[in-house]
Structure formats: structure tokens, C-alpha cells
N, C-alpha and C positions, 0 to 999 in steps of 0.2 A: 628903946623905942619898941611898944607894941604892933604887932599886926593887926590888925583889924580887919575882919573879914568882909567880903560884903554882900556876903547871903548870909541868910539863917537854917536852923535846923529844919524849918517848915517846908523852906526852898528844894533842900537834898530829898527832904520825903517826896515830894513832889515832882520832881525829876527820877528819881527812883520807880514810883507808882507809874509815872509815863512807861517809863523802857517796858516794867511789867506788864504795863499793859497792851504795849508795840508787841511783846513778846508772844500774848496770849492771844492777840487778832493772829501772827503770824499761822500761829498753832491751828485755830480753827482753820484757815486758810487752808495750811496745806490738807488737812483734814475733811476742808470739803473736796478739794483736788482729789484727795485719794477715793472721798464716797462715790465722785463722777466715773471716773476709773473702773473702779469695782461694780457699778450697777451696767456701765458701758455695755464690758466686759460679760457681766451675765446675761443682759438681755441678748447678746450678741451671740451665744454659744449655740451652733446652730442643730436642727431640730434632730440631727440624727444620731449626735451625744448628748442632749441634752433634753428636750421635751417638745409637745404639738399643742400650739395655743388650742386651745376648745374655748374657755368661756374667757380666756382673757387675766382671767382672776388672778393665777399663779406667777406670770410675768408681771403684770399691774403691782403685788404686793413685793416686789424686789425693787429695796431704797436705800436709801439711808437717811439717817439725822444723826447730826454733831451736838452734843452736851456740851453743856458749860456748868458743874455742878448741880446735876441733875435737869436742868432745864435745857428745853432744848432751844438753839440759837441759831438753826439752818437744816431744813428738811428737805429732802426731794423725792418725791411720786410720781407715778405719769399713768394716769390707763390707757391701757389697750382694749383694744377689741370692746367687749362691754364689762371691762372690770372694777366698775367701782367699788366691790366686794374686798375686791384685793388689795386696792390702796386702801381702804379702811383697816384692813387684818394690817397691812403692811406696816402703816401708822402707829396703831395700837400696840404692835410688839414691839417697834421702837422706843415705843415712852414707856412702855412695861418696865425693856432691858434699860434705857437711858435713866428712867427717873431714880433709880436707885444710885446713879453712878457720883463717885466726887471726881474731881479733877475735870479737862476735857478729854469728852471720850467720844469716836464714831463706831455708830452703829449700825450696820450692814444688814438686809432681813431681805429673806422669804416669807411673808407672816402669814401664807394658807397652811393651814394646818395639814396636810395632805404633802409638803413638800420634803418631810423628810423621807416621809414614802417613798416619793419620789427618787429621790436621791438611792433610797436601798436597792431600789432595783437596778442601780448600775446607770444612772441617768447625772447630767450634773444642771445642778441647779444653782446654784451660789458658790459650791466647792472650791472652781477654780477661780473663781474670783475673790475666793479668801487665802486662799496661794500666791494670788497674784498681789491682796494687798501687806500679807509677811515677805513677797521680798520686797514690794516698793517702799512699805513704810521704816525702814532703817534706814535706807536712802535717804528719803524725804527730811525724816530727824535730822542726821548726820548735817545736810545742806542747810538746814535751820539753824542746828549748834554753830554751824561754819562761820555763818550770816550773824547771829551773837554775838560771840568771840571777835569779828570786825568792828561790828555796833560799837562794841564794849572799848574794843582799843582804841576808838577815834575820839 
């Protein structure tokens, strides 16, 4: 007596393609978690390490956007003071660095050009908030792999 199964191979791709895809919202997910963090975290560093709003522009242009294969799938800006200069620089250097990218990828920006300047004189403008997202983002991974690995054995 044969078995007889009672799905098809269409079935398994498609179960398959789901988890991948459960997998890959997880991914932006915590990825935007981490962009919130990191722009918090910057705009939060206060002005006596870090910088004095004048036009707004420099804080305004510190964001991020999440890639999904060079496109992006979740942006975040916010002006201050009167920075619409900055969210557009901010914008702009994210799809610059994003659209090149494969896989999912966050991208973190100062986009005034003047910011690294900044930063050389001993000021911190994104620094430690790119510190802060190398130790959180192993974390983050590792609790994702974890969350898998359960997915996977249930």
C-alpha cells in the first residue's frame, strides 16, 4: 500500500515562501527598532558633546531608512527648528547609500555635508549612536535567530 500524500509540491513552496517572508518583515522590523534607537539616541546627545541647533538643518538630516533590495520600505525624518534642508540632504544620502544595497539593509545619516566636520572637531553627531547600533544589532539578530529556530521546530 502506497502513501499518498496530501499536499503538493506547490503547497511546500508556498509554506516555504510564507516563513521567508515572516522571516524578512521580522528583519525590517527589528531594523526599524534599531533606526528609532539610533536617531533617539543622536538627536538626544546633548549640546555640550555634541552640537548647537542654529538652522535646524544638521539635527533634521539625522534618520534612517530600511532597504529591501535597494528600495526603500520605511523611512524616518523629522525637522527641527527650520530644517527642511536637512531632511532633504538626510533623505537623499540614504537612497544614495540604500539604493545601491542588496539584501535588507539600515541606513543611518547625518546627510549635511558639514557633519563630518563636525564630528572632527571632537563633537559627536551620529558616532555614538553608530556604537550604540554595533552592540545592539547582535543582540537583536541573535533574539531573531532564537525566534526561528522556535518557528522552525514547531
Amino acid at each position: 500500500m502506497a502513501i499518498t500524500p496530501n499536499f503538493t509540491r506547490n503547497d511546500v513552496k508556498k509554506r516555504c515562501d510564507a516563513f521567508l517572508d515572516a522571516i524578512k518583515k521580522a528583519q525590517v522590523k527589528r531594523l526599524q527598532m534599531l533606526g528609532e534607537m539610533c536617531v533617539k539616541h543622536a538627536r538626544e546627545v546633548p549640546p555640550e558633546i555634541g552640537f548647537h541647533d542654529q538652522t535646524g538643518n544638521l539635527r533634521s538630516s539625522i534618520g534612517y531608512a530600511v532597504f529591501v533590495d535597494g528600495v526603500a520600505v520605511h523611512s524616518a525624518y523629522e525637522q527641527t527648528l527650520n530644517g527642511s534642508t536637512g531632511v532633504k540632504a538626510g533623505q537623499a544620502l540614504a537612497e544614495k547609500v540604500g539604493h545601491e544595497t542588496t539584501g535588507i539593509c539600515l541606513v543611518v545619516t547625518a546627510g549635511m555635508n558639514y557633519a563630518v566636520h563636525v564630528e572632527s572637531k571632537g563633537r559627536d553627531v551620529i558616532t555614538s549612536a553608530e556604537q550604540l547600533a554595533k552592540r545592539e544589532l547582535p543582540i537583536m539578530l541573535d533574539r531573531l535567530i532564537n525566534n526561528i529556530k522556535r518557528a522552525a521546530e514547531e
